[in-house]
C-alpha positions as CSV (number, residue, x, y, z in Angstrom):
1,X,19.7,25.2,7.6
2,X,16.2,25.0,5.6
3,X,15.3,20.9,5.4
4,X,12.1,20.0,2.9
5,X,10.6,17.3,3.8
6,X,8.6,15.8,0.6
7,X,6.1,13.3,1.5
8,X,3.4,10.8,-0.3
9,X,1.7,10.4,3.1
10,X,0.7,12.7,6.2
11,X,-1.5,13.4,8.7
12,X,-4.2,12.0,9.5
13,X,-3.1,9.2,8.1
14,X,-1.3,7.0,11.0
15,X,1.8,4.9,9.7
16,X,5.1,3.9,9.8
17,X,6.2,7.0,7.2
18,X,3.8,9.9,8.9
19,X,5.1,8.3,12.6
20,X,8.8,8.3,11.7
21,X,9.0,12.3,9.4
22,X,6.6,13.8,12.8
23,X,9.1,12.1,15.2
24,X,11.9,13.5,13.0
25,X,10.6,16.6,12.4
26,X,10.2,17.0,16.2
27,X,13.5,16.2,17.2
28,X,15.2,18.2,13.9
29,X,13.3,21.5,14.7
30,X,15.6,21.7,17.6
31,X,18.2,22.5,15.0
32,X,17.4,23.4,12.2
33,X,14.2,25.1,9.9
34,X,11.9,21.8,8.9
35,X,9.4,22.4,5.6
36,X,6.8,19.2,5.0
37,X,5.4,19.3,1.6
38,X,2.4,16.7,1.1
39,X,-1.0,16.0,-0.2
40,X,-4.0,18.5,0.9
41,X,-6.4,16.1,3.0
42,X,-8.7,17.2,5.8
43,X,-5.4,17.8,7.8
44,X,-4.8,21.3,9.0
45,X,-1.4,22.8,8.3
46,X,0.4,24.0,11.0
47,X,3.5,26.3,10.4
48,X,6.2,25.5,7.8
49,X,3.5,22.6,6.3
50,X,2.5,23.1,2.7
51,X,-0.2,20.9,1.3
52,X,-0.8,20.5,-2.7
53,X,-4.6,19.6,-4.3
54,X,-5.1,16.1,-4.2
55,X,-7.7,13.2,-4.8
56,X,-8.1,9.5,-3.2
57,X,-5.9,6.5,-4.5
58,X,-8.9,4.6,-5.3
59,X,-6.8,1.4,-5.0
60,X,-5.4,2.0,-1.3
61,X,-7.6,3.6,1.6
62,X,-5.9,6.6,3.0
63,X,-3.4,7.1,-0.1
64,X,-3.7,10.6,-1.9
65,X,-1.9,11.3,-5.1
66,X,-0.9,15.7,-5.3
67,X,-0.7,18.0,-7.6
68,X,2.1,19.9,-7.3
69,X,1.7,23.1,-9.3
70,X,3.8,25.9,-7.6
71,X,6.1,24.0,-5.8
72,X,9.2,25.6,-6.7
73,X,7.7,28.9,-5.8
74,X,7.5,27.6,-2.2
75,X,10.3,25.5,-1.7
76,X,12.9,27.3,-4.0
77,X,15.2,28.6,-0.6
78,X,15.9,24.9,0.5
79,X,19.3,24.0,2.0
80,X,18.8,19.9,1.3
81,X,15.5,17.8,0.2
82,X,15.2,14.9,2.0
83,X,12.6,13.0,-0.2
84,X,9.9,10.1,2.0
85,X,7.9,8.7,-1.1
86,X,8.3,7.4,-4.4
87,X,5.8,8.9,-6.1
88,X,4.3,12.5,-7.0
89,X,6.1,14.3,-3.9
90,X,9.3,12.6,-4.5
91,X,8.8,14.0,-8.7
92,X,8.4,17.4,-7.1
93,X,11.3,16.9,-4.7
94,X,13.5,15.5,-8.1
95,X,12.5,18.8,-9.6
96,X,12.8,21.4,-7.4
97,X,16.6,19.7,-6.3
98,X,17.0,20.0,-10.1
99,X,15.8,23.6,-11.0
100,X,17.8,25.1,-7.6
101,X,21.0,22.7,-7.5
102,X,19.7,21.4,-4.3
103,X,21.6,18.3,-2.3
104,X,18.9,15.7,-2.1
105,X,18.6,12.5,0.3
106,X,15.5,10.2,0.1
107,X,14.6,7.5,3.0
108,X,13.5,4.2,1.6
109,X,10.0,3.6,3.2
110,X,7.4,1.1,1.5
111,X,8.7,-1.7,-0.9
112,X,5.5,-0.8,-3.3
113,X,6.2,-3.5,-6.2
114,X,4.6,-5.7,-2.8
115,X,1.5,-3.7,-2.8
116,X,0.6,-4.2,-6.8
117,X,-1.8,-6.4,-5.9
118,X,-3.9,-3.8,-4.5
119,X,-4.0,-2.4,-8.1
120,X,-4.4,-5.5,-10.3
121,X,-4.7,-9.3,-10.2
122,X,-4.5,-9.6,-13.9
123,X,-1.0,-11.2,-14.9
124,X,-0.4,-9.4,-17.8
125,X,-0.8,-6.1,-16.4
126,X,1.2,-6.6,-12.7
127,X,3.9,-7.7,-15.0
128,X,3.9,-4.7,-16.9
129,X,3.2,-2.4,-14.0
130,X,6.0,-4.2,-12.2
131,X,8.8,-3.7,-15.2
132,X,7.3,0.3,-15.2
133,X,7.7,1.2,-11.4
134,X,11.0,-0.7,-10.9
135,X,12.5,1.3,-13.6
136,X,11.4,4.8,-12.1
137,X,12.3,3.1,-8.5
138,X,15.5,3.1,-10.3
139,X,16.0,6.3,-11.5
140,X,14.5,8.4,-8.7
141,X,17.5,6.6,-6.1
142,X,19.9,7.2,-8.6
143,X,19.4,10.4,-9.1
144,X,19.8,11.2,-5.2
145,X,23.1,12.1,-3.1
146,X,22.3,9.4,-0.7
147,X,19.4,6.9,-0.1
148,X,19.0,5.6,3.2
149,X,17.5,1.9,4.0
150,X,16.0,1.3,7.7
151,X,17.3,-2.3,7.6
152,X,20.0,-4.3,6.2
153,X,17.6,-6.6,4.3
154,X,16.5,-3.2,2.2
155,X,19.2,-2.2,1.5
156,X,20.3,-5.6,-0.2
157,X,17.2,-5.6,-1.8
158,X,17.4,-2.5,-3.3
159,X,21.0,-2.9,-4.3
160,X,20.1,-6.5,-6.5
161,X,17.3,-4.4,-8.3
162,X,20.2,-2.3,-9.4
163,X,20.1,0.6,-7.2
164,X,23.8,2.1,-7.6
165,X,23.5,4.7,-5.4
166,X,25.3,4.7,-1.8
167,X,22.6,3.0,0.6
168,X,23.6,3.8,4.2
169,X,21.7,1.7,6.9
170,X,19.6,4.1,9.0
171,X,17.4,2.8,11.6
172,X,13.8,4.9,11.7
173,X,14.7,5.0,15.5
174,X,12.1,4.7,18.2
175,X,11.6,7.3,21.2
176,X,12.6,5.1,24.1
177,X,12.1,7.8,26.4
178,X,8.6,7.6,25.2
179,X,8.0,3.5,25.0
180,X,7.8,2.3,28.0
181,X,5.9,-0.5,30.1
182,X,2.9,1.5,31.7
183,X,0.7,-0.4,34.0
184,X,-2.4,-1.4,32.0
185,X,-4.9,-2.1,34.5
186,X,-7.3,0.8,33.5
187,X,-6.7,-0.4,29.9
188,X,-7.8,-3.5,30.6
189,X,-10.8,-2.9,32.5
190,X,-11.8,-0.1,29.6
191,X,-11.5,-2.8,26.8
192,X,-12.9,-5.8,28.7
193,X,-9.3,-7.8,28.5
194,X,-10.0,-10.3,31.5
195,X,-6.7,-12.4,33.5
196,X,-5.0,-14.8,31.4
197,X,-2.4,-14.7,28.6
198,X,-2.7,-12.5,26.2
199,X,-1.2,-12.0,22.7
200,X,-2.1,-9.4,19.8
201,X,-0.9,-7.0,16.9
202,X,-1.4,-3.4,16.3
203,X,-1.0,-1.6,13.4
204,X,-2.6,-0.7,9.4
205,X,-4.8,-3.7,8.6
206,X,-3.8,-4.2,5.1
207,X,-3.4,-7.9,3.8
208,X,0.0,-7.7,3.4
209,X,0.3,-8.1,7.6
210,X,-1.4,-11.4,6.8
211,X,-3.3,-11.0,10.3
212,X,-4.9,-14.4,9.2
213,X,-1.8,-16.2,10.7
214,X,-3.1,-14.9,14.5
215,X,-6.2,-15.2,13.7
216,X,-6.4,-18.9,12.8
217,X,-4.5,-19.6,16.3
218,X,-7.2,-18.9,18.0
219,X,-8.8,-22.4,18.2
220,X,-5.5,-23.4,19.6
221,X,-4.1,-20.2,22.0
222,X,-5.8,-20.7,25.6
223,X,-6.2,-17.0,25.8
224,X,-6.9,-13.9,24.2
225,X,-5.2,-11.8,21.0
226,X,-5.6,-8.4,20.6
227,X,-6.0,-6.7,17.1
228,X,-5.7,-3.1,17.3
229,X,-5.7,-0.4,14.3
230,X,-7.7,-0.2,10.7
231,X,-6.9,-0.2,7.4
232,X,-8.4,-1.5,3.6
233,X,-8.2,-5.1,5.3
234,X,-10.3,-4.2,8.0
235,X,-13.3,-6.1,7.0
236,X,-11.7,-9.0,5.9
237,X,-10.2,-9.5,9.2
238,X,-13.5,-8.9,11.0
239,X,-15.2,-11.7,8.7
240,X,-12.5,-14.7,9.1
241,X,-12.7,-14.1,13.2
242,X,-16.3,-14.4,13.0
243,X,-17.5,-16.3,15.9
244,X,-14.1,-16.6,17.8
245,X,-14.8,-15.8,20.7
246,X,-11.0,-15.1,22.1
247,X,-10.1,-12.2,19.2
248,X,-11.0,-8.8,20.0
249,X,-10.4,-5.9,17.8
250,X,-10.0,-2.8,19.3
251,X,-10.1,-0.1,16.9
252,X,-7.7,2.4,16.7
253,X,-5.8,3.5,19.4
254,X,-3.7,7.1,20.4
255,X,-0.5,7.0,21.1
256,X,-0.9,7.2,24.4
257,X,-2.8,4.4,24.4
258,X,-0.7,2.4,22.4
259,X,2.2,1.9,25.2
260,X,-1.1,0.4,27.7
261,X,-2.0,-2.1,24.7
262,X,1.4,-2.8,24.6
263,X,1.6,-3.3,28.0
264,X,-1.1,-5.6,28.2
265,X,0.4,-8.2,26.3
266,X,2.8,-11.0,27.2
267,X,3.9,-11.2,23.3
268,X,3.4,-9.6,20.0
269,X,2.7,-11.3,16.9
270,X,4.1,-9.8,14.1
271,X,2.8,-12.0,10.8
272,X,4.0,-9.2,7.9
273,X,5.5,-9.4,4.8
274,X,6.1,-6.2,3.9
275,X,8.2,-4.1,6.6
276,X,11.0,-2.1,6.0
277,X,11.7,-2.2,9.8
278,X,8.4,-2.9,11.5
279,X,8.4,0.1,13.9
280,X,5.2,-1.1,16.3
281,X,7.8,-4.2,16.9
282,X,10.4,-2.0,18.1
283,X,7.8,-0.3,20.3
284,X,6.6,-3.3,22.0
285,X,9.9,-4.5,22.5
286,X,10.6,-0.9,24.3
287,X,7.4,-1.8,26.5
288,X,9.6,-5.2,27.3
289,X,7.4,-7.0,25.0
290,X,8.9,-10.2,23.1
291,X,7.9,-10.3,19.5
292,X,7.2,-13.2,17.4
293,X,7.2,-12.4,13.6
294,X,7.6,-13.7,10.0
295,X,11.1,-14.5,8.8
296,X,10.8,-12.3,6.1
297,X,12.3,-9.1,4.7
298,X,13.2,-6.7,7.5
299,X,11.8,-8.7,10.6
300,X,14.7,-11.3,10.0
301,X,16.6,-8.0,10.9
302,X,14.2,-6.4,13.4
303,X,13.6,-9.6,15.2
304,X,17.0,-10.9,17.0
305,X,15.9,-14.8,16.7
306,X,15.8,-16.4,19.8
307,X,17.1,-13.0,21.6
308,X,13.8,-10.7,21.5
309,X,11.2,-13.2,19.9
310,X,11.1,-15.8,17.3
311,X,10.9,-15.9,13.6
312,X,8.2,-18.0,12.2
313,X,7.3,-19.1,8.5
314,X,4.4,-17.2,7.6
315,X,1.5,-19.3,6.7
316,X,3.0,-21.6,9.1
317,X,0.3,-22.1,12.1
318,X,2.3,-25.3,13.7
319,X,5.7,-22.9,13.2
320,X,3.8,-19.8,14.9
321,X,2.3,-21.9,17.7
322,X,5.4,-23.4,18.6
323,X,6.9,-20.5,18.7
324,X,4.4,-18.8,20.8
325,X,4.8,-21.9,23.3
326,X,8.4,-21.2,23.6
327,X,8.8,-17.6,24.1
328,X,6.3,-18.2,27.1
329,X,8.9,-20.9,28.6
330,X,11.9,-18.0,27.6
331,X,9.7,-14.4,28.1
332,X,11.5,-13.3,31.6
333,X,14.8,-14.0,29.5
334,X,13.6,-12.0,26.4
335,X,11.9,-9.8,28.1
336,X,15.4,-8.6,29.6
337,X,17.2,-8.7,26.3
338,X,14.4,-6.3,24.5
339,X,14.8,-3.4,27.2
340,X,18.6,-3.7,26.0
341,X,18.3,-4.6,22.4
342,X,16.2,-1.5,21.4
343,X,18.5,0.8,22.7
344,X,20.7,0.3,19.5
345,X,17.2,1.9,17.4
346,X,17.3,4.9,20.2
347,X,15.7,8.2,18.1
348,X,18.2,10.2,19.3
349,X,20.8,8.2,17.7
350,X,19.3,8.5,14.8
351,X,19.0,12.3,14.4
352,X,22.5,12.4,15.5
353,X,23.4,10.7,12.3
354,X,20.8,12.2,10.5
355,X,22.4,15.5,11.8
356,X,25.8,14.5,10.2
357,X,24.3,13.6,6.9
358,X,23.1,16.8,6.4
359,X,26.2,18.2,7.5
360,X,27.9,16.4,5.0
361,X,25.4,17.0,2.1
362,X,25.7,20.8,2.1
């Protein structure tokens, strides 16, 4: 079977969507033929990758919006479309499924009405923005054969904007083969992390992760946070931990790196209000890392409360400490329960169904 993957975002851009279709892709190829179609960047194509002109979202770092002349030339012999985007990629995917009679699935990835305020401030014109993209959110999962939601909370979401489609509950799945506690000594003694608790984050600084939650503990946590990644809020973050001494950004990190950093902590603070699943929780949690995050949207499904971590109401800094001094007292017992829990989000249970979706669609 020939899959086309169509995609707003690809390498190098590292996030939750590029993570989740190269895991995919990885584990579909076994199978069947994959196809990505995305936006040219300074990525090199490797085989069965096609990449359309581009140019720079000026209003979100790493975005690119494509052209996508001469699509249907290259992805006319497509068994199904599976569509990772909202935007020009998912247009092209709705026309090419259109011109060919092609099944066509998309995965629900970024809730981007919560990312308008990277385009405007102005009242007037979020509202109108707002009423345009919700009506083409709308349409586009309408118009599929299936949409699939990586939590529960999405999926309800998307079903009180009016979303009529069928929205089947697919977790993005996390290779637990992969994520695994590693001892991070050498990590440590690379980065300068000394004895001592130690909390942190890691992921695309944008200031929708409100990172200003951990940050403002700092005058309270006896120890140190970690802040690993980058992103359009990088600055900002630098500027409010100016001249606090116990937060240290680390830049970003490979992925083989990642499960040290994870390693290294004794929780992960997760302050975001914007996940669809929150992936880089999942992945500490595999590392036997408790996680502490904001009871909101997909964390309050992500985040087993009182299980695996704690939910916390963002903005909250008495709520996030106290919940920080708690899953110390509990972290041998949540510890346990995370090694456990995130076998449910196993990525080979996911492609399995992901297997039988296709199956079904053709």
């Amino acid at each position: 079977m020939k899959i086309g993957i169509f995609t707003d975002t690809y390498f190098p851009q590292v996030n939750g969507v590029t993570c989740t279709i190269a895991e995919w892709k990885k584990k579909l190829e076994k199978y069947h033929d994959i196809y990505v179609y995305y936006p040219q960047s300074s990525y090199v194509p490797k085989k069965n990758e096609f990449p359309f002109r581009s140019f720079q979202f000026r209003f979100y770092e790493g975005y690119r919006v494509a052209f996508t002349k001469g699509i249907s030339k290259k992805a006319k012999n497509l068994d199904i479309i599976h569509i990772h985007g909202l935007f020009t990629m998912a247009m092209a995917g709705l026309y090419v499924s259109r011109k060919y009679k092609i099944p066509k699935i998309l995965t629900y990835h970024t809730p981007a009405d919560d990312y308008i305020d990277y385009v405007t401030k102005k009242p007037a014109l979020k509202k109108t923005l707002m009423k345009l993209y919700n009506f083409w959110e709308k349409k586009l999962l309408n118009s599929c054969d299936l949409v699939t939601a990586p939590s529960k909370s999405i999926r309800d979401r998307l079903l009180e904007k009016g979303v009529k489609n069928e929205i089947m509950v697919l977790s993005n799945g996390i290779d637990i083969d992969f994520f695994r506690y590693r001892e991070p000594e050498s990590f440590k003694k690379n980065y300068g992390i000394k004895k001592g608790k130690v909390i942190g984050f890691c992921g695309r600084f944008g200031y929708e992760k409100h990172l200003e939650d951990l940050i403002d503990i700092s005058d309270r946590f006896n120890g140190q946070i970690l802040i690993a990644g980058k992103g359009p809020a990088t600055r900002y973050y630098k500027k409010l931990a100016k001249g606090k001494k116990n937060v240290k950004f680390l830049g970003f990190l490979s992925r083989e790196e990642l499960l040290e950093f994870y390693s290294s902590l004794d929780l992960f603070i997760f302050p975001s209000l914007a996940e669809t699943q929150g992936l880089v929780a999942l992945e500490s949690m595999a590392c036997g890392v408790p996680v502490i995050g904001a009871n909101a949207l997909a964390l309050k499904d992500t985040i087993k409360d009182g299980r695996v971590g704690f939910l916390y109401q963002q903005g909250d800094i008495e709520d996030l400490t106290k919940k920080i001094e708690k899953a110390y007292q509990k972290r041998n017992e949540l510890s346990k329960n995370c090694l456990e829990y995130v076998k449910e989000h196993s990525l080979d249970k996911t492609i399995e169904r992901l297997l039988e979706i296709y199956e079904n669609l053709t």
